[in-house]
C-alpha positions as CSV (number, residue, x, y, z in Angstrom):
1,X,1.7,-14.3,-1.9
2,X,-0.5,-11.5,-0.3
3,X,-4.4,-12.4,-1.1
4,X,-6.1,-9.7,-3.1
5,X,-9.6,-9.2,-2.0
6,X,-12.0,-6.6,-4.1
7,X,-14.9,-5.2,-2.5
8,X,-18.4,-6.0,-4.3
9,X,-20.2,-3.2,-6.4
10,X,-21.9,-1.3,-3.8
11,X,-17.9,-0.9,-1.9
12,X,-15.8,0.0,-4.0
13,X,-12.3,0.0,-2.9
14,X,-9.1,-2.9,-2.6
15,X,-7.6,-4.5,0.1
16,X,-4.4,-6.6,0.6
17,X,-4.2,-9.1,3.0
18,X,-0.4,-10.1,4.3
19,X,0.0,-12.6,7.5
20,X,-2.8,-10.8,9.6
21,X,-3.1,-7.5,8.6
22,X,-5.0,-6.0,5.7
23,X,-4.0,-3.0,4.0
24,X,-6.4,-0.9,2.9
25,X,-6.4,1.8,0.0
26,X,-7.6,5.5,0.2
27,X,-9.3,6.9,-2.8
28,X,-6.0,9.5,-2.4
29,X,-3.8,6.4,-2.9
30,X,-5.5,5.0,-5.9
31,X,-5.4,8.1,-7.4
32,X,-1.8,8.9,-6.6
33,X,-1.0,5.3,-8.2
34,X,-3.1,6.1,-10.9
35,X,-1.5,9.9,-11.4
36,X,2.1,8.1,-11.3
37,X,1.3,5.4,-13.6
38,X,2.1,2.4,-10.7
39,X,1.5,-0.5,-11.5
40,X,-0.4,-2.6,-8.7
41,X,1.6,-5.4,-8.9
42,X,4.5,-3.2,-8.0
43,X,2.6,-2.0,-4.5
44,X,1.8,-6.0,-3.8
45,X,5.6,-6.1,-3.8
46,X,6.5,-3.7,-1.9
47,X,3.9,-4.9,0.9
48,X,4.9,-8.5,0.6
49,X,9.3,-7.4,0.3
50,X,9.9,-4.3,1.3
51,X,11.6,-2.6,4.0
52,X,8.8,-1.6,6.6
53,X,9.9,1.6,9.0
54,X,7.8,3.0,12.0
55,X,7.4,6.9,12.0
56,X,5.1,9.0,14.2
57,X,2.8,7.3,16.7
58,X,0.8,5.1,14.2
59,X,2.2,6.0,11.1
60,X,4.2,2.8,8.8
61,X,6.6,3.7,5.6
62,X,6.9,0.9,3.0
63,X,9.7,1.0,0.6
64,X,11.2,-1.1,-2.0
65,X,13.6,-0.5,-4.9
66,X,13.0,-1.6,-8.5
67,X,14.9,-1.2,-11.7
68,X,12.9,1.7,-13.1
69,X,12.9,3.4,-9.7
70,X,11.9,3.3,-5.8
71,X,8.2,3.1,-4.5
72,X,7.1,4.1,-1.1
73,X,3.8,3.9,0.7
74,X,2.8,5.9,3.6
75,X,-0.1,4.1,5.4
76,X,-1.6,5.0,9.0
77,X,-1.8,1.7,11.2
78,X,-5.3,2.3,13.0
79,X,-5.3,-1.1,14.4
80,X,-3.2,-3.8,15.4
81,X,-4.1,-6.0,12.0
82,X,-5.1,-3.1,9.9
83,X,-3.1,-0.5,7.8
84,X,-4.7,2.0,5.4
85,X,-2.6,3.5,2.4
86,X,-2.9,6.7,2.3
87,X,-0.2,7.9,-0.5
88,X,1.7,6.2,-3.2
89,X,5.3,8.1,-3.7
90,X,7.2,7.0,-7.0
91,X,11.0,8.4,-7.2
92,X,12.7,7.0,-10.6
């Protein structure tokens, strides 16, 4: 199970921690999941089961099917244990 850390107050923002590398949400993300009405628990899935595919030079594409549809995540990789979400696609 990925660990779910929330920033305090003065940060806000989420992070999802999976083996060694945290993923880290944009304010575009979070507004994109929000926009497509995503459920979080859905993204934690995807991070923790889904199909992980290396585009670009630094660039990571998560995907993973569900019943009502297929989520994707498009995150930069800036560091060797760090990944930042920067867009939340939902196809149903």
């Amino acid at each position: 199970m990925a660990d779910i850390i929330r920033y305090p107050e003065a940060e806000p923002g989420l992070r999802i921690l999976k083996g060694d590398v945290y993923f880290v949400f944009s304010l575009h993300a979070v507004a994109r999941m929000a926009e497509r009405e995503v459920p979080l628990e859905y993204v934690i899935s995807a991070i923790q089961h889904g199909r992980f595919k290396k585009f670009g030079n630094n660039m990571v594409r998560i995907t993973k099917d569900f019943k009502k549809g297929r989520l994707a995540c498009v995150g930069f990789q800036f560091s060797e244990n760090a990944c930042k979400l920067l867009t939340i696609e939902w196809m149903p």
